[in-house]
BASE-989814 format. One record per residue: residue in three letters; x, y, z of N, C-alpha, C in turn. Coordinates in steps of 0.001 Angstrom, whole numbers, plus 500000, padded with zeros to 6 digits. Atoms other than C-alpha are relative to their C-alpha. Example, Ala and Ser with C-alpha at 12.3 -4.5 7.8 and 13.67 -1.06 7.14 Angstrom:
2
+--------+--------+--------+--------+--------+--------+--------+--------+--------+--------+
: residu :   n_c1 :   n_c2 :   n_c3 :  ca_c1 :  ca_c2 :  ca_c3 :   c_c1 :   c_c2 :   c_c3 :
+--------+--------+--------+--------+--------+--------+--------+--------+--------+--------+
:    ALA : 500890 : 498810 : 500000 : 512300 : 495500 : 507800 : 500900 : 501200 : 500000 :
:    SER : 499180 : 498810 : 499940 : 513670 : 498940 : 507140 : 499230 : 501090 : 500730 :
+--------+--------+--------+--------+--------+--------+--------+--------+--------+--------+
This chain:
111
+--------+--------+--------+--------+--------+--------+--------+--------+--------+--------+
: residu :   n_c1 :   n_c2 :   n_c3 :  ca_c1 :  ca_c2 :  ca_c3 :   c_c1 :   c_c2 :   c_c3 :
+--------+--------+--------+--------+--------+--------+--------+--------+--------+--------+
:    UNK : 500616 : 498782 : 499536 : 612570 : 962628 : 637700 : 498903 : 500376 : 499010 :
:    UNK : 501359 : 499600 : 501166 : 609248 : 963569 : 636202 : 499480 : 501574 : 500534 :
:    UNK : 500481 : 498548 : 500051 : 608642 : 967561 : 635491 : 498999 : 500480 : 499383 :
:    UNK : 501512 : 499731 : 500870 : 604824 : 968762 : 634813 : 500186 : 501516 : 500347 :
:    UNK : 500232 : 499114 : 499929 : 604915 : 972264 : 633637 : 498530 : 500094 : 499384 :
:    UNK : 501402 : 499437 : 500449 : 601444 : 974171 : 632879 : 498829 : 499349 : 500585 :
:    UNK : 500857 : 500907 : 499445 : 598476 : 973438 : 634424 : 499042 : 499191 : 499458 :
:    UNK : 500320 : 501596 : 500685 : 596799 : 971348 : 631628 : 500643 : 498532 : 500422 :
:    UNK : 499240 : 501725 : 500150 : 599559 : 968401 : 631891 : 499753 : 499667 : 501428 :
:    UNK : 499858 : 500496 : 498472 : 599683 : 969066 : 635861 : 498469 : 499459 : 500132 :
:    UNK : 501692 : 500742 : 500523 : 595492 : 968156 : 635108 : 500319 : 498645 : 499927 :
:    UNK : 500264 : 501175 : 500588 : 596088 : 965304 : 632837 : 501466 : 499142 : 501039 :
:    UNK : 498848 : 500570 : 499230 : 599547 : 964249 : 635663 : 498603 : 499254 : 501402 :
:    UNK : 500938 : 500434 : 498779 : 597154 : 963879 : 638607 : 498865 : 499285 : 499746 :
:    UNK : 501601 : 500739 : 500419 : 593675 : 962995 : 636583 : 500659 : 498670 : 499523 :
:    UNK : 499712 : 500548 : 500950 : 595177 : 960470 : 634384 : 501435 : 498919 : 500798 :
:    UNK : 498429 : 500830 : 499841 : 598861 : 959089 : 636144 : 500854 : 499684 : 498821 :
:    UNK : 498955 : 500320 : 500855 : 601952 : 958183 : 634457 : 500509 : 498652 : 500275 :
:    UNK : 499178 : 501055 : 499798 : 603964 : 954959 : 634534 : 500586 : 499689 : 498421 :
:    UNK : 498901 : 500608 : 500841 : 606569 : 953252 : 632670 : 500276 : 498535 : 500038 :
:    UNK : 499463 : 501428 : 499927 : 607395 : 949585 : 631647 : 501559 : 499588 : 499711 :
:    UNK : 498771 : 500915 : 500350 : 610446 : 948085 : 631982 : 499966 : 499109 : 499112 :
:    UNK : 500094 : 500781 : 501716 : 611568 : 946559 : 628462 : 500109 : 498769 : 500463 :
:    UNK : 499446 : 501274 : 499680 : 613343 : 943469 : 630281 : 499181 : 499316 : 500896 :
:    UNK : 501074 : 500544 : 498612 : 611070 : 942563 : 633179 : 498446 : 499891 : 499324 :
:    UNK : 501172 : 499375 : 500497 : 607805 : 943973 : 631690 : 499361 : 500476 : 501258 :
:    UNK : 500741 : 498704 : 498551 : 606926 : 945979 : 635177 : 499528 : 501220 : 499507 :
:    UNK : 500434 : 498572 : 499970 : 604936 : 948680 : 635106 : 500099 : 500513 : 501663 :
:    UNK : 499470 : 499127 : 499259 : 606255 : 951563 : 637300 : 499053 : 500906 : 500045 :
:    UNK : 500452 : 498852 : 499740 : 603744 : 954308 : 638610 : 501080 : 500875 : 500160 :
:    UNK : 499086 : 498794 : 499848 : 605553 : 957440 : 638412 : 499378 : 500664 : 501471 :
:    UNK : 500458 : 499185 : 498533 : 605148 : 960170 : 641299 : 500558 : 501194 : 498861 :
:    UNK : 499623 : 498876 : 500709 : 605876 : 963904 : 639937 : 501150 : 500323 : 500991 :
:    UNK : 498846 : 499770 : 499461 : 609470 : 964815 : 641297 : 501034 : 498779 : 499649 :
:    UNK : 499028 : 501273 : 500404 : 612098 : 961929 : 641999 : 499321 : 499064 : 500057 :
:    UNK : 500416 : 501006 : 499894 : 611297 : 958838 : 641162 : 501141 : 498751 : 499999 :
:    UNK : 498518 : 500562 : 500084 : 613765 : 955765 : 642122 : 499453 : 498462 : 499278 :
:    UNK : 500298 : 501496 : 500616 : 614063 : 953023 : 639477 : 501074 : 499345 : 499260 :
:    UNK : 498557 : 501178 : 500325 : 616492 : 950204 : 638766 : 500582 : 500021 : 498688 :
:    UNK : 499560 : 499705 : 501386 : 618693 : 950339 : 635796 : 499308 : 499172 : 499204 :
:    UNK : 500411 : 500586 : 501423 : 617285 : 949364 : 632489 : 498808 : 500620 : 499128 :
:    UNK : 500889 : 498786 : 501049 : 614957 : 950642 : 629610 : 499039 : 499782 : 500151 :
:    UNK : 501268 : 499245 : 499814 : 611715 : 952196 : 630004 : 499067 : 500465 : 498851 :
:    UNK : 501003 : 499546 : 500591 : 608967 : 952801 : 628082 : 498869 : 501255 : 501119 :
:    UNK : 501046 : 499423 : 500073 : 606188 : 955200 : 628556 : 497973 : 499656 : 499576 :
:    UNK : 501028 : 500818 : 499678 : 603027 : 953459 : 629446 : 498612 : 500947 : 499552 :
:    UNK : 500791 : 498623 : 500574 : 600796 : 956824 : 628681 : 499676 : 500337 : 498628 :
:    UNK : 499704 : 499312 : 500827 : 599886 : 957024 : 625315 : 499599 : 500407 : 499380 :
:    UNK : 501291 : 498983 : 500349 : 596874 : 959130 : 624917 : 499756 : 501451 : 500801 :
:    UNK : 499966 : 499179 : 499847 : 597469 : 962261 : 626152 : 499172 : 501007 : 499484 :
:    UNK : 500809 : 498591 : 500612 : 595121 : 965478 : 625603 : 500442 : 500915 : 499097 :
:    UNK : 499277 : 499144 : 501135 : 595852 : 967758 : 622676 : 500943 : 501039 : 500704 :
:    UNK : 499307 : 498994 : 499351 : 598122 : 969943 : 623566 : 501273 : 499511 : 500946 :
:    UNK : 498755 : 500569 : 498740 : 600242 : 967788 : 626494 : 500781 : 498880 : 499179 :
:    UNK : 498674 : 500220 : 500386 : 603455 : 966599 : 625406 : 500916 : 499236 : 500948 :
:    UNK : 499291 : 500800 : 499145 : 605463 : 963512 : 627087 : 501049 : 500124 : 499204 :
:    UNK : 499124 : 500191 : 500610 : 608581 : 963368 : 626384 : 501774 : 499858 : 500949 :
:    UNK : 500067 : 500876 : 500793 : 611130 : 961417 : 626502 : 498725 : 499138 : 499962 :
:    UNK : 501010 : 501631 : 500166 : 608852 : 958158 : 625483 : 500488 : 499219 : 500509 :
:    UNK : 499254 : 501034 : 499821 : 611624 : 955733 : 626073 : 501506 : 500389 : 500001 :
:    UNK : 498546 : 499788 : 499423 : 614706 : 955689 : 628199 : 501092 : 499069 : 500641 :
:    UNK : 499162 : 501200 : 499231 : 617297 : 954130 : 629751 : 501097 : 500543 : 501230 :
:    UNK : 499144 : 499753 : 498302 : 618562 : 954254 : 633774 : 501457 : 499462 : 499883 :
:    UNK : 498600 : 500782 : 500156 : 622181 : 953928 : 633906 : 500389 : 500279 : 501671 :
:    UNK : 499292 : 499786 : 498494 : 624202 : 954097 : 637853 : 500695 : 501493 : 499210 :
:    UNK : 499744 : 498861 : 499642 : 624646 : 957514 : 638667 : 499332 : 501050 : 499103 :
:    UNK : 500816 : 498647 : 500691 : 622370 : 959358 : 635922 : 498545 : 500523 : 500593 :
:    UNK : 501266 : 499959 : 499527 : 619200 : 961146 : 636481 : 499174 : 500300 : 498462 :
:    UNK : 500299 : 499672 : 501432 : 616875 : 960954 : 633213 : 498376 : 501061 : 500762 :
:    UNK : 500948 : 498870 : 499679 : 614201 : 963819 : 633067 : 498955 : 499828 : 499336 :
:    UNK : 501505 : 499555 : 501570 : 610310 : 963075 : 631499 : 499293 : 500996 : 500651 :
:    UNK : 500946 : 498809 : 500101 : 608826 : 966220 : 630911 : 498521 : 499701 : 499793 :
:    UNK : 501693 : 499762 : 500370 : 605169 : 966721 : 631075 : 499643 : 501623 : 499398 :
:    UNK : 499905 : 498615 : 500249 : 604406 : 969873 : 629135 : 498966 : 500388 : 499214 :
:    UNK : 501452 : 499409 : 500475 : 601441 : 971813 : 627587 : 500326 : 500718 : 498730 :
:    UNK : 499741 : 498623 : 500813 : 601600 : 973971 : 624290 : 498421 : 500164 : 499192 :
:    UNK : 501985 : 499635 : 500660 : 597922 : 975329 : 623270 : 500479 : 500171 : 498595 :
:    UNK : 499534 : 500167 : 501078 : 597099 : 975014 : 620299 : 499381 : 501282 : 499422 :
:    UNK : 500229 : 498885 : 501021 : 597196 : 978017 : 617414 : 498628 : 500134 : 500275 :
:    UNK : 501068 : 499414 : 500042 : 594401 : 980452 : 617922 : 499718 : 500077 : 498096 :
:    UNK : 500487 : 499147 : 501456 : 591871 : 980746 : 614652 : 500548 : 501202 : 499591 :
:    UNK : 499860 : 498389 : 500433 : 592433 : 983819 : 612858 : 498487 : 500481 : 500470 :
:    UNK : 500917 : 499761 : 499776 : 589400 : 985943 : 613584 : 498932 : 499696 : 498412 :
:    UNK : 501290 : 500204 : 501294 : 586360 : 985624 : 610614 : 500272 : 501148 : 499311 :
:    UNK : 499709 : 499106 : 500300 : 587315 : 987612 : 607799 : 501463 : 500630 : 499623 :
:    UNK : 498426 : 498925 : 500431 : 590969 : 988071 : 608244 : 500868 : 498301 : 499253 :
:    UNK : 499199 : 500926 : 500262 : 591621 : 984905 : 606450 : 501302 : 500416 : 498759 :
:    UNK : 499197 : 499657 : 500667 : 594559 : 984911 : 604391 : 499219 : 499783 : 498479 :
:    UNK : 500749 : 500426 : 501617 : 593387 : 985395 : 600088 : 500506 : 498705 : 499597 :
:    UNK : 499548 : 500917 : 500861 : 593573 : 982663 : 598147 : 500797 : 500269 : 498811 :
:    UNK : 499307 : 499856 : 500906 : 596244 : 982027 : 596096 : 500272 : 499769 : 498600 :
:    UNK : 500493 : 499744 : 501236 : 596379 : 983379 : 592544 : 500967 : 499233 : 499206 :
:    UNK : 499367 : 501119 : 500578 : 597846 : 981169 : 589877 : 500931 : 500806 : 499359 :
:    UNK : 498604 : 499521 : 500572 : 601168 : 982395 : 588135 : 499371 : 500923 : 498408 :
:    UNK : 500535 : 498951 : 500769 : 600627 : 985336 : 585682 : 501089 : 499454 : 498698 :
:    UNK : 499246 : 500198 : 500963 : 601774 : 984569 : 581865 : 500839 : 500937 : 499592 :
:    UNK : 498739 : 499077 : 500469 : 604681 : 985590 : 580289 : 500051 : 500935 : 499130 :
:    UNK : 500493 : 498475 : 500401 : 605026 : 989039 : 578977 : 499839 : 499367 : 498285 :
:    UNK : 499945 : 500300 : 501021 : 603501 : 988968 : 575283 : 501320 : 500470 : 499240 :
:    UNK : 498755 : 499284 : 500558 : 606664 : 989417 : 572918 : 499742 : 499478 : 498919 :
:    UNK : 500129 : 499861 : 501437 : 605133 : 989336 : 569395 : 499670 : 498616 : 499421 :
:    UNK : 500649 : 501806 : 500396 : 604124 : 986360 : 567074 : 500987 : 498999 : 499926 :
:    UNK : 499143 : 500634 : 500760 : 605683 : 983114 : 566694 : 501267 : 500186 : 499354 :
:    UNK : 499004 : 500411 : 501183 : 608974 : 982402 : 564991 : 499065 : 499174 : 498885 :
:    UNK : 500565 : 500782 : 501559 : 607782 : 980675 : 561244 : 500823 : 498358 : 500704 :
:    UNK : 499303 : 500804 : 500241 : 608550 : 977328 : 561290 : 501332 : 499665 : 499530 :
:    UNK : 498480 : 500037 : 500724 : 612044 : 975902 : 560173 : 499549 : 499210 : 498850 :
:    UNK : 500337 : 500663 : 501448 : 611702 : 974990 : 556326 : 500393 : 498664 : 499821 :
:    UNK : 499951 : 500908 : 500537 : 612032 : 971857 : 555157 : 501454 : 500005 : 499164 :
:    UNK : 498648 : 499888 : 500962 : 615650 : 970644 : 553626 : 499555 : 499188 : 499138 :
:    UNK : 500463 : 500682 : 501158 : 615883 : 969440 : 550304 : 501400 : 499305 : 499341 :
+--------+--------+--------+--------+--------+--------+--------+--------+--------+--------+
């Protein structure tokens, strides 16, 4: 089953396609977005340049009788700048330790 939330990935789902290779065969599988029906054994993720932001995941799976595995297609924008100005200060280097008088003398010499 392949799930494209946000409409970036549902973009890069339709512009772009998905498929998967079978590890044992070496088939490549076009996906479809919903169910997709495919014979047991492990899968790769044939996709693997995706747009900043869109997120496949799993990568690599494996069909067993009677499971259903789920690749997500999913979007997360990325961190807005701060505006100009509100950057955070730079950070000041560690302040020395409080003065507390001169030196101890050396330790004398034994004889």
């Amino acid at each position: 089953m392949v799930l494209v939330s946000a409409a970036p990935a549902l973009d890069f789902f339709q512009d772009e396609g998905l498929s998967v290779r079978d590890l044992r065969t070496s088939e490549v599988v076009p996906l479809k977005q919903g169910r997709n029906d495919l014979a047991r054994g492990d899968y790769r993720v044939e996709q693997a340049n995706p747009p900043a932001g869109v997120r496949i995941f799993p990568r690599q799976f494996t069909v067993t009788a009677g499971t259903t595995v789920i690749v997500n297609v999913t979007h997360t924008p990325a961190e807005k700048a701060p505006p100009v100005g509100a950057e955070t200060p730079p950070e000041r280097p560690p302040l020395p330790p409080p003065f507390e008088g001169p030196p101890p003398p050396p330790p004398r010499p034994r004889r």
